[in-house]
C-alpha positions in Angstrom: -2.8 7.7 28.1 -6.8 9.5 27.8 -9.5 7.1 26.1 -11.1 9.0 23.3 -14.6 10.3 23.8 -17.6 8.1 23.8 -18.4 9.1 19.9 -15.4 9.2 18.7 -14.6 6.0 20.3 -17.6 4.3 18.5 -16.4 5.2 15.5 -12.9 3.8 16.5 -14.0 0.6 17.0 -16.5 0.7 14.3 -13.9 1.2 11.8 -11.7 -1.1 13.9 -13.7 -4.2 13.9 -13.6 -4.0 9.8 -10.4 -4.2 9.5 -8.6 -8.2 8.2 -6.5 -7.6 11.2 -9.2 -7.5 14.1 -12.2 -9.2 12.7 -13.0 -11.8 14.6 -11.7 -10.1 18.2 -14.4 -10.1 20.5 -16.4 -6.7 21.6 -14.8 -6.6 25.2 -11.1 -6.6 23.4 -11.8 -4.1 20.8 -12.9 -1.8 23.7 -9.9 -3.1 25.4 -7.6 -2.1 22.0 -9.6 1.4 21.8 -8.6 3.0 25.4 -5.4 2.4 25.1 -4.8 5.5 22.8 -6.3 4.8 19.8 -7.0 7.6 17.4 -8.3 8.6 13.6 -5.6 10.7 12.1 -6.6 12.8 9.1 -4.1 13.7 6.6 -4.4 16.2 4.4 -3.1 15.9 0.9 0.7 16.3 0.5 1.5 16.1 4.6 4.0 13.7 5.6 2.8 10.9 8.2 6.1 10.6 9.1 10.0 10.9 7.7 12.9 8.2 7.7 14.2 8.5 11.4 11.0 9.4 13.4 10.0 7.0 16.4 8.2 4.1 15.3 5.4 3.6 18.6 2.2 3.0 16.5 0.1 0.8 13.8 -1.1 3.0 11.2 -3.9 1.3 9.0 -5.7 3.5 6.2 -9.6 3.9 6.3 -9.5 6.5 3.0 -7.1 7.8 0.9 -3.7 7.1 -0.4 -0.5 7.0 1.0 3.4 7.1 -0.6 5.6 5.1 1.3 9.0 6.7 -0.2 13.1 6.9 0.3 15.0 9.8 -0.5 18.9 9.6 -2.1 21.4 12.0 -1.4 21.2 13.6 -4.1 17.5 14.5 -3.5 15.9 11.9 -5.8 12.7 9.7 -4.9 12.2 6.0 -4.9 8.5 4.8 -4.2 8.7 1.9 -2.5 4.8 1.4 -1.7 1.7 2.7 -2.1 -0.6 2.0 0.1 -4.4 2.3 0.3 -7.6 1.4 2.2 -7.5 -1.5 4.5 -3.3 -1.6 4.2 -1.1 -0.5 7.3 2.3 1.3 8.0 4.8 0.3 10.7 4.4 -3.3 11.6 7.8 -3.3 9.8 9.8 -1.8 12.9 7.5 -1.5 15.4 8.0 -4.3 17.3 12.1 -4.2 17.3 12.3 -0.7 19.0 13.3 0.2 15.1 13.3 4.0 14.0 11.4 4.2 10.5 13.3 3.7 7.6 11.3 5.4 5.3 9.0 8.3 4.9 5.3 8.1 4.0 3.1 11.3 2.8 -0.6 11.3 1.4 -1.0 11.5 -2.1 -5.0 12.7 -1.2 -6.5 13.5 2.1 -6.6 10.3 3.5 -8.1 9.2 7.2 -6.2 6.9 8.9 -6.6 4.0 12.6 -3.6 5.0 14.6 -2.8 1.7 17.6 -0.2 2.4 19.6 2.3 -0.6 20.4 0.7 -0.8 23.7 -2.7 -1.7 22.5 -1.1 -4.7 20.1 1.0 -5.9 22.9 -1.6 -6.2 25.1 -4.1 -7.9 22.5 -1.4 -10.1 21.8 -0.9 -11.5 25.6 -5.5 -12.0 25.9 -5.4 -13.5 22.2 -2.3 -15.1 20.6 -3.8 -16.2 17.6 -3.4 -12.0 17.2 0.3 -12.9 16.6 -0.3 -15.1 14.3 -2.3 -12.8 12.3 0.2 -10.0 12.9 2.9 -12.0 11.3 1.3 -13.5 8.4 0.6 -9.9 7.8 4.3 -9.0 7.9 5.5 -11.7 5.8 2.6 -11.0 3.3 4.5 -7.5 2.9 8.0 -8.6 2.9 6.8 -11.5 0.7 5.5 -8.3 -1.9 8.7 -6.2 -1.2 10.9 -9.5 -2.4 8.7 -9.9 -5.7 9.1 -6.6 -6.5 13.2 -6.7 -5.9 12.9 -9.8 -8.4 10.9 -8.1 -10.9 13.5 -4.8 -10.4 16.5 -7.6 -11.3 15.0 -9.9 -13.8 12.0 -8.3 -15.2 12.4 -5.6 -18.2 10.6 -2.3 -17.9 8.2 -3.4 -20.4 7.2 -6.4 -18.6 6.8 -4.3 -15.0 4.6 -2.1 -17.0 2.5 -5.0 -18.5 2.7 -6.4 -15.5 1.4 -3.2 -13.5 -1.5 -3.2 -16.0 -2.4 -6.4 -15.5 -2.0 -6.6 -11.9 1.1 -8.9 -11.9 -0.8 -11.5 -14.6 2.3 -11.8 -16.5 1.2 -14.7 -19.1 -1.2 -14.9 -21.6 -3.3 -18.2 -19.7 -3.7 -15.9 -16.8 -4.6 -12.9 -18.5 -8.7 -11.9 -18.4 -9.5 -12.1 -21.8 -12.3 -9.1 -21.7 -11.3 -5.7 -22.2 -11.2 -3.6 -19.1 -10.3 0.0 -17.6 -7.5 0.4 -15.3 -7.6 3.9 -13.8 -4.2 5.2 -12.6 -4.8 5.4 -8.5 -1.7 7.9 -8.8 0.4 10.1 -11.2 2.3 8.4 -13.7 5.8 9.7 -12.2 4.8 8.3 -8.8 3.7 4.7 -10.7 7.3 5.4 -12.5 9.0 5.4 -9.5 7.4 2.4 -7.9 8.4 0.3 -10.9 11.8 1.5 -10.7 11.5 3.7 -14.3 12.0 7.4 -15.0 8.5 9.3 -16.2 9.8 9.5 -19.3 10.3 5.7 -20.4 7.3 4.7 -18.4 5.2 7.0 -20.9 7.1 6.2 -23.8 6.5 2.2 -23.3 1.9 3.7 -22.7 2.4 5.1 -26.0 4.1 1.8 -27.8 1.4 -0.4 -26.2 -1.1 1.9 -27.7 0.2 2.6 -30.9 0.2 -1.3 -31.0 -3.5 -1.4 -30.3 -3.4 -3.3 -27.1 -3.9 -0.3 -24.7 -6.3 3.1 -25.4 -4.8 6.0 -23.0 -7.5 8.5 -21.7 -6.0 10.9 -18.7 -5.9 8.5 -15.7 -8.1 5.9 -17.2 -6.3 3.2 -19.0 -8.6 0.7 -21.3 -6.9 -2.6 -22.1 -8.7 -3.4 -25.5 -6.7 -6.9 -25.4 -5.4 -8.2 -22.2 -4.5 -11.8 -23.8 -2.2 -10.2 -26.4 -1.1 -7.8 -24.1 0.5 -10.1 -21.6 2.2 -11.9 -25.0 3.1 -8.9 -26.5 6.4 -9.1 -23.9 7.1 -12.4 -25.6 8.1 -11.1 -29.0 
């Protein structure tokens, strides 16, 4: 496997050595970590990372940009299972099990992104294994957010994941901020839709209740909460 060259392997570890996952790792490892094949991938908008059933061999963490993780039905319709952004990663999930991936991901903007192969982390894991350890409280942290969202899917009604998206999963009034604030839409509304398991069409409808109610002012993408404390009771009634 080639090393990158000399510049782009500064930026490498550079953007490397930022990242929750490798902080801490000591200069001679990241080198280590960046000859073994590690790469900047840049995405342009729309492109798919990968698709359900391609060879899982690598870490993919985000440096800019957005990225859909996504399943497809039979039928041809979307479920957005994820949406991940800077500083998040893709594949930890079935890397290590010799696991095909399950799910597609495409970028939602042009997005740059740290490729490690499973060589790199295996390695890194026999020099340092508090790496493990950080590696798995990384993976629960994600199936821990994947079971919160199946519990909110089961027990939660679309108005409260909506609240709930709005107030970043604050979902009673002693934990809401009590000063207004903006909440711009990182996304389309359809793909937010889909992540919280509603069509378009009721996720709107339930914007324009909030607002007609006064608790929400809609412009484009930007969202202002004008009163986050009655917002998180307004589920209540």
């Amino acid at each position: 496997m080639s090393s990158p060259s000399n510049h782009v392997a500064v930026e490498i570890t550079r953007y490397l050595a930022v990242q929750p996952l490798f902080r801490g790792i000591n200069d001679d490892d990241l080198a280590r970590i960046v000859d073994q094949g590690c790469s900047l991938v840049r995405v342009p908008r729309c492109r798919n990372l990968f698709s359900a059933g391609d060879i899982c061999d690598s870490l993919h963490i985000v440096i800019t940009g957005r990225i859909k993780v996504f399943a497809l039905a039979a039928n041809g319709s979307e479920k957005v299972l994820e949406l991940i952004g800077p500083g998040q990663s893709l594949g930890e999930s079935a890397i290590f099990n010799d696991k095909r991936h399950g799910f597609s991901a495409l970028s939602l903007s042009d997005s740059l992104l740290l490729r490690i192969p499973k060589a790199a982390l295996v390695a890194q894991i026999g020099r340092d294994p508090n790496f493990s350890l950080r590696l798995l409280a990384q993976a629960s942290q994600r199936i821990q957010n994947l079971l919160h969202d199946v519990e909110s899917y089961c027990l939660h009604s679309g108005l409260q994941r909506v609240v709930g998206f709005l107030l970043k999963g604050q979902s009673d009034e002693s934990c809401a901020p009590a000063r207004p604030r903006t909440v711009s839409l990182p996304v389309s509304k359809a793909t937010i839709a889909s992540r919280l398991s509603l069509t378009p069409e009721y996720f709107s409808r339930v914007l324009r209740e909030l607002e007609d109610e006064g608790l929400i002012q809609i412009s484009r993408r930007d969202i202002h909460i004008l009163q986050p404390r009655e917002l998180a009771s307004y589920t209540l009634q």
